[in-house]
N, C-alpha and C positions, 0 to 999 in steps of 0.2 A: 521359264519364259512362257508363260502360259498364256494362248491365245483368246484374244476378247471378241466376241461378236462384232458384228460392225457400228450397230449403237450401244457399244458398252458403254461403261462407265470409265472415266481415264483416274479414277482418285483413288484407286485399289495402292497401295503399304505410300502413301505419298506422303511428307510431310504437311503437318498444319501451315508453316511459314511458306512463302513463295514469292514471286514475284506482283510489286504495286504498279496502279497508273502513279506513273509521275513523270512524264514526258509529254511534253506539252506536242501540238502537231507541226509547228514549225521545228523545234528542236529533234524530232521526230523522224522528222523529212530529213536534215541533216548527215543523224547517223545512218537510216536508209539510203543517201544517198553513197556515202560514205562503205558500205556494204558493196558498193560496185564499184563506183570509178575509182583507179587505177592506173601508172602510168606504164602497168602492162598495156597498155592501149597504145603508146610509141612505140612499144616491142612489138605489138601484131599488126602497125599499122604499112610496114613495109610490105607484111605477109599478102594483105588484102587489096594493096596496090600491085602488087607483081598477079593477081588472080582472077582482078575483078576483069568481067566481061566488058571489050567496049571502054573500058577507062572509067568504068563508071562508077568512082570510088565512093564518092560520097551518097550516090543513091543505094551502094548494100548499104552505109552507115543509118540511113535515114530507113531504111525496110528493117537492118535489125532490132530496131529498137522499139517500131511500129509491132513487128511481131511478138517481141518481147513483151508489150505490153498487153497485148493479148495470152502469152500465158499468165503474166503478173494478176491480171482480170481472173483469173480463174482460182486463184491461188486469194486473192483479196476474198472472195466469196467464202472461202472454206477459212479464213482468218478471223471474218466478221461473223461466223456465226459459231465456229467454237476455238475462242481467243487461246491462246495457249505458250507460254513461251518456248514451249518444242516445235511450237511452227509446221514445217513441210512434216515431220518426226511424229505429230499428233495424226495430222491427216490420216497419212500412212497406215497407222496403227487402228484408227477408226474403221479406217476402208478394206484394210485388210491382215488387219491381228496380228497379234507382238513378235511373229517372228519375225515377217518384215521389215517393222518397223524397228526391231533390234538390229536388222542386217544395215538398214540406213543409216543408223545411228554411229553401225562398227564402221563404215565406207567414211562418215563423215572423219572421225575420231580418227580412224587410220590411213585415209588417203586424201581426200579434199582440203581438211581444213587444217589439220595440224601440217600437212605438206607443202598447201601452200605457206603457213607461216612461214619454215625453215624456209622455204623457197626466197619469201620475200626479203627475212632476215639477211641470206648471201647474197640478195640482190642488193640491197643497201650495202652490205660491207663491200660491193668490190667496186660499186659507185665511190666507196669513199678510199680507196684504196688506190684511185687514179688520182688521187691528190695527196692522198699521204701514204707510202710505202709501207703495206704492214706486212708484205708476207702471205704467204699461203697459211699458217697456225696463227696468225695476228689477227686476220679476214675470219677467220673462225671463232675465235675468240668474243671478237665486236659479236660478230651476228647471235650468237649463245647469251652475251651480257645484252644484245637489245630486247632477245624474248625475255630471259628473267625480268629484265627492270620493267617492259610491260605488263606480264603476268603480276607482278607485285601492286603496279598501281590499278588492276582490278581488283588487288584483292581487298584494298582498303575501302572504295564506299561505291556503288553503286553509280552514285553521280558525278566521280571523278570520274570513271572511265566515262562517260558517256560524254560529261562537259570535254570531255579532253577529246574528244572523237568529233564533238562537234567546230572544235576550234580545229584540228586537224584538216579535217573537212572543206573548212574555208580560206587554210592559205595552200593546199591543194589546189583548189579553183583558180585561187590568185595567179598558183604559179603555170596553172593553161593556160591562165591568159597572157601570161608574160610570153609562152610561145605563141599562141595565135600574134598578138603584137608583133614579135619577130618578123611574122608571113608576112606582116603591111610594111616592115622598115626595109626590108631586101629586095633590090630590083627580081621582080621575074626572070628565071631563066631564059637561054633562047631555046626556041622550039627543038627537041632533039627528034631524034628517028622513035616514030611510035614504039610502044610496048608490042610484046609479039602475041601476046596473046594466045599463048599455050597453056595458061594455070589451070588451075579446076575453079569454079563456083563453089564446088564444095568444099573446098582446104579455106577459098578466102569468108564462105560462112561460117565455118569452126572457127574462123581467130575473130570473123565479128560478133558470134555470142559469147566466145571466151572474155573477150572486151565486156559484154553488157551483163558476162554471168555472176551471180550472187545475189540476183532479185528474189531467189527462194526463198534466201535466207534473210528478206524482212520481214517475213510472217511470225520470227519470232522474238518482233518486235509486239505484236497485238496484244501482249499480255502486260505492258507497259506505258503504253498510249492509253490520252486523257481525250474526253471529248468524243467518245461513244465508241459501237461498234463500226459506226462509217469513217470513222475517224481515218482507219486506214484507207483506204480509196485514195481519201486525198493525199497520204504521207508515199504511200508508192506509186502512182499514177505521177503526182508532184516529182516525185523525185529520177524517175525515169526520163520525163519531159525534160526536166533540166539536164543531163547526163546526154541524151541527144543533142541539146545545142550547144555544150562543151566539146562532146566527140565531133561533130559536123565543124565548128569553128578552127578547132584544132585541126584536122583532117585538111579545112580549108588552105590552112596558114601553111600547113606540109607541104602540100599541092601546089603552091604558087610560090613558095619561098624555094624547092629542091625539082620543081615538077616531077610530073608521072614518074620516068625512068628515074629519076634521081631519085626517089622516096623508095620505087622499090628496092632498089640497090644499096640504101642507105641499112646498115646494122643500129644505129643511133640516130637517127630522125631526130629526134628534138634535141639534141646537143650540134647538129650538124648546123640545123636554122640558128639556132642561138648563138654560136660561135661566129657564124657570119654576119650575125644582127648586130652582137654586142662585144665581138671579138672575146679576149681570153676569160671574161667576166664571162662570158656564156658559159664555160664548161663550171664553175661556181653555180651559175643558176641551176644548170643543169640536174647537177649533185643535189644541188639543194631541194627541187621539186621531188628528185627521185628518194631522198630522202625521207621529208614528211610524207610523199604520198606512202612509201613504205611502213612507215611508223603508222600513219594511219589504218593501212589495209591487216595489218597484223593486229592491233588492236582492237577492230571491228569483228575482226574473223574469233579473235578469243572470246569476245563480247557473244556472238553470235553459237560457238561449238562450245560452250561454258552449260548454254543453257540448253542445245540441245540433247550436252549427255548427263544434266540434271534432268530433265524431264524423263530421259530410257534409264539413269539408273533408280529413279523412283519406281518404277514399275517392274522390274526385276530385283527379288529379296535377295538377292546372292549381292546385289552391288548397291542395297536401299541406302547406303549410309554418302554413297556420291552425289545422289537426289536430295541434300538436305538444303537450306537456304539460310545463310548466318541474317537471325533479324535485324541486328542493329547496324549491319553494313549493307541488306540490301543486295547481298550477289552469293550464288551458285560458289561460295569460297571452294569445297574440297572439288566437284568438277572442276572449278579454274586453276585448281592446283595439278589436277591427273591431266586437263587439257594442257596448260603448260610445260608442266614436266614429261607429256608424250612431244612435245612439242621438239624440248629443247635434245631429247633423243634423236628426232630424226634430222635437227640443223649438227650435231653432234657427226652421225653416220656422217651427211650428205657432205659432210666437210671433208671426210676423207676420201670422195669422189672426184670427179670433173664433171657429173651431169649437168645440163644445162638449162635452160631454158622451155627449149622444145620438148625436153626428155619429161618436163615433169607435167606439159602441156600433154602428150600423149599419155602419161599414167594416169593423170583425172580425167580426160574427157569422155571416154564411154561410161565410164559409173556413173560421170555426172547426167548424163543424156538418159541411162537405164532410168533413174530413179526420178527424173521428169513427168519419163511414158508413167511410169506410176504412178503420181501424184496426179498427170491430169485425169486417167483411171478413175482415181479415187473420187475427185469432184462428181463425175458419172454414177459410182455407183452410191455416193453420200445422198445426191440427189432425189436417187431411186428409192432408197431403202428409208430413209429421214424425210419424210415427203412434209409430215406434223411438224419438223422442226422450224424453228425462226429462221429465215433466212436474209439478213438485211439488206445485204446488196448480191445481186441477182446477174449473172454474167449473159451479156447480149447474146441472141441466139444462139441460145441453149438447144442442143451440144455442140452444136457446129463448132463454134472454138475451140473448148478443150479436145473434140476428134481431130481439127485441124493442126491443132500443135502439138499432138501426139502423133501425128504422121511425121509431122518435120521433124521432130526428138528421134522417132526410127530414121529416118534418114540422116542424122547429124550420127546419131549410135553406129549405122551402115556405113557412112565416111569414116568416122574415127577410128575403127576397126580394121577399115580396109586400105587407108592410104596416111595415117599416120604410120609412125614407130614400132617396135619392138616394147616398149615403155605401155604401150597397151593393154597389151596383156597380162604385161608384171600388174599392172590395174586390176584388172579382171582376177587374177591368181588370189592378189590380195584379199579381193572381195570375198572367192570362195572361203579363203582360210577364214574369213568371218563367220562361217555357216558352222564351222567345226566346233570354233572357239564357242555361238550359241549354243550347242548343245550341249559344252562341260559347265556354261553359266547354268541353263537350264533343272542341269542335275542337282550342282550346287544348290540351285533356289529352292526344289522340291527336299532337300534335306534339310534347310535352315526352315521350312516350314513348318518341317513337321517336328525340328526342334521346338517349336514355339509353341507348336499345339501339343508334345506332350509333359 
């Protein structure tokens, strides 16, 4: 795992095949959007209503996404000027050499993205499980057979998963709006006694960038996107803005269909409004949104951890053969096969648990905030150091944003630490063992080297 200067070169043991433009920027905007919303967003929406200062739920909704999009700006800049389908994984590695960027790559693979899949996986099964009886080993089962059968239909062509992610994506939408709908068919409640107003700011900020988090991971869209290097500006900028006025409208419909206390109090928010809306067909709807949105979000996430541990096993000889790209279908095949099969291991474990929701919410959040502070880092010192390079789109007052969202990433890192979980640190732990695990790849790589050369 040998470290590259900061303008190295990224094509060292890579293969010739890789990833093409052939995403047009509407279709584009789609699966980027699809990359984040979520209807973990009704799961954290209780959280940010019982936190928010003042009741003022819909203006954190409306600031985190405004913020958000100011780290996104920053992230777009290092997109547009070296495309890459490893994304936040390329930066990294530019900015600060491969051992990093391998550490990122193991936090994604082992705790972000294959976690949340399994996560999503038993959230669909136990959704479906309040309609048809399966069991504790039946609930298992389902969610284990919906990773496989995902993993499968990426591994056939490039443009089914994507097409399929972009239709996903829009009866997603469809189905917020069937709850926001709800918020306008149910009288308002009557005014109850205010919220008390003891939360934290800081717990109901963690569930609103948990809500907007996975914008990283469009940048490892730019290596597929038609229509230039500005291409992306528009496809995440677009796709954020849209994402705000889903969350705000959904937010709205909660707000006025369950009010304040009711919504914080509510476990199921959008089965609560819909059941009053549409009576017993609401908890069908319900299923149902949670459903696609689930199928969706696990499909994007393999689409997204497929490619960024093809682009780190291309650059480590000990794992060059995960980095290959099958030409005639177009996708990261043996990645999508290790991301799914680490996948379908940890919905396997987590099945033999009772962890929740919250628990898996504390094991990703400070890795995910660490490797933020990093990446806006990195923009800073790409800047500095690449002064001669192209840079096509140019983040507003440079540095001030990336310093600014690098303080709030430490501060999001400093809550998640200090006022989540125990599940934290199981995070944190994880990640170290990643530092170890690099250094028996590393040995590995300098023996298969030197296999080669003699």
């Amino acid at each position: 795992m040998t470290d590259l200067p900061p303008s190295g070169p990224l094509t060292s043991g890579r293969s010739t095949s890789g990833p093409r433009a052939h995403l047009h920027v509407g279709h584009a905007m789609l699966v980027a959007l699809g990359m984040v919303m979520s209807t973990d967003s009704l799961k954290t929406a209780p959280t940010v209503a019982a936190n928010a200062p003042g009741g003022h739920v819909l203006l954190l909704w409306v600031a985190g996404a405004l913020v958000t999009m100011v780290g996104a700006l920053c992230y777009v800049e290092m997109a547009a000027a070296f495309p890459d389908s490893g994304g936040e994984y390329s930066f990294l590695r530019r900015a600060w050499g491969g051992r990093v960027a391998a550490l990122y790559a193991w936090s994604r693979f082992a705790i972000m993205h294959t976690g949340w899949i399994a996560l999503m996986a038993h959230l669909l099964a136990d959704y479906a499980s309040a309609l048809w009886p399966l069991g504790h080993a039946g609930r298992t089962v389902l969610a284990l057979a919906i990773v496989a059968a995902l993993t499968a239909l990426n591994l056939v062509h490039v443009r089914l998963g994507f097409l399929t992610q972009a239709l996903l994506v829009a009866l997603v939408a469809a189905g917020f709006a069937c709850v926001t709908a709800a918020g306008l068919l149910v009288p308002a409640p009557a005014a109850g006694a205010p919220l008390a107003g003891g939360g934290s700011v800081g717990v109901a900020l963690i569930y609103v960038f948990l809500a907007y988090g996975g914008w990283s991971d469009m940048a490892t869209l730019s290596g597929e996107v038609r229509g230039g290097r500005r291409a992306m500006l528009v496809v995440v900028i677009g796709a954020l803005a849209l994402l705000m006025l889903i969350y705000c409208a959904m937010n709205w419909a909660l707000l006025r269909g369950l009010g304040p206390a009711g919504l914080a109090a509510s476990t199921a928010p959008g089965a609560d409004l819909a059941r009053t809306a549409f009576g017993p067909a609401g908890a069908w709807l319900t299923v149902g949104i949670v459903a696609i949105s689930a199928i969706s979000s696990i499909n994007s996430t393999l689409i997204v951890c497929s490619r960024v541990t093809a682009s780190a096993a291309a650059d480590l000889p000990a794992l060059a053969a995960l980095g290959n790209w099958h030409d005639a279908r177009g996708t990261p095949a043996r990645a999508t096969l290790a991301v799914g099969g680490f996948s379908l291991l940890l919905t396997a474990v987590s099945g033999l648990s009772q962890s929740g929701f919250g628990a898996m919410v504390d094991y990703m959040t400070p890795v995910y905030w660490l490797f933020v502070i990093l990446g806006m880092a990195a923009l800073i010192r790409l800047r500095r150091t690449m002064k001669a390079h192209d840079w096509p789109v140019r983040t507003p007052l440079f540095p001030l944003f990336p310093l600014a969202f690098m303080a709030l990433s430490a501060a999001m890192l400093w809550s998640s630490l200090t006022q989540l979980g125990p599940g934290a640190l199981a995070g944190a732990a994880v990640l170290l063992l990643g530092l170890v695990l690099g250094q028996l790849v590393q040995r590995r790589g300098k023996t298969v080297q030197a296999v080669q050369q003699s």
